[in-house]
C-alpha positions in Angstrom: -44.6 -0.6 -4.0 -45.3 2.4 -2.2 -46.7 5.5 -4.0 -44.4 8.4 -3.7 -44.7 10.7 -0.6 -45.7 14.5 -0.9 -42.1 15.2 0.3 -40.7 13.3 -2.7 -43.0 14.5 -4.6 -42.0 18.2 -3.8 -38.3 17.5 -4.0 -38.6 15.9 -7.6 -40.3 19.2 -8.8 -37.7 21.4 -7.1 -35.2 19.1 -8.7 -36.9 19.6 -12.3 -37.0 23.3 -11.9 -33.3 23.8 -11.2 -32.5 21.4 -13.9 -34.7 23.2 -16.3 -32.9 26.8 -15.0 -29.6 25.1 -15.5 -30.3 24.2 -18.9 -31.9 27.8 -19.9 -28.4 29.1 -18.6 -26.3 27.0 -20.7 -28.5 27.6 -23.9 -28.0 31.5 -23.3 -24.3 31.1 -22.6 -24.4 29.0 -26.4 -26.6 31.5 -27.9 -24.1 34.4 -26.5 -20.8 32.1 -27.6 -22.4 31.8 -31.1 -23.0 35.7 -31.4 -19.0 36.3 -30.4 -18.1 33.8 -33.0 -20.4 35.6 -35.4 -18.5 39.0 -35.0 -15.4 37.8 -34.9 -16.1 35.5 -38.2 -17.2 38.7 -39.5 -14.0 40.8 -38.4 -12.0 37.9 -40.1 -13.8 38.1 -43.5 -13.3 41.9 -43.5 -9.5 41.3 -42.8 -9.1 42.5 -39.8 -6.7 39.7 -38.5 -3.2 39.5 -40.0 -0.5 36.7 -38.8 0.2 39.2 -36.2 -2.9 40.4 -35.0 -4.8 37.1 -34.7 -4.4 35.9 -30.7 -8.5 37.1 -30.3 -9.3 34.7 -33.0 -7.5 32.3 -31.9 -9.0 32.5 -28.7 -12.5 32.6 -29.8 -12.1 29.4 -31.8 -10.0 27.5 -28.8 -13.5 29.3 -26.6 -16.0 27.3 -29.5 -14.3 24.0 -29.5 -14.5 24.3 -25.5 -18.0 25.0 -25.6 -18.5 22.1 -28.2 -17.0 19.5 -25.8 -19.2 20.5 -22.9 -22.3 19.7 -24.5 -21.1 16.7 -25.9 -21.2 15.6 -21.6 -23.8 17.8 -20.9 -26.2 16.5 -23.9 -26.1 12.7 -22.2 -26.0 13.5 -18.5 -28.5 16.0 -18.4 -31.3 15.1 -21.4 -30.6 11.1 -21.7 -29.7 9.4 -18.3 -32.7 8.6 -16.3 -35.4 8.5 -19.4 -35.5 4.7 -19.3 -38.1 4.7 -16.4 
């Protein structure tokens, strides 16, 4: 077996660093979800929706369980496939 070319070498690293950048943009995209579910969990403790006024709640929960399914494919294909070298 040959040992892996500077090219390849070079290509992996670029490939690491992007991966790494895509997973810091996620995490602040979470991080940013959790603080709009935070105000509006406030909002809704203070009363602020009523069964008329609700459709931003409603949004922001139907926003969370969006986000929630996304990591559940992200977790696997970008943290657990390729670790069994």
């Amino acid at each position: 077996m040959r040992p892996p070319s500077d090219t390849s070498r070079a290509r992996r690293r670029q490939f690491t660093r992007i991966r790494h950048l895509t997973q810091a943009i996620f995490l602040g995209s979470g991080v940013a979800s959790g603080l709009l579910v935070g105000y509006v969990a406030k909002r809704a403790w203070s009363g602020a929706y009523t069964p008329r006024n609700y459709n931003f709640l409603e949004g922001t929960g139907l926003y969370w369980h969006f986000v929630d399914l996304v990591w559940i494919f992200l977790f696997p294909l970008l943290y657990l496939i390729g670790r069994h070298h």
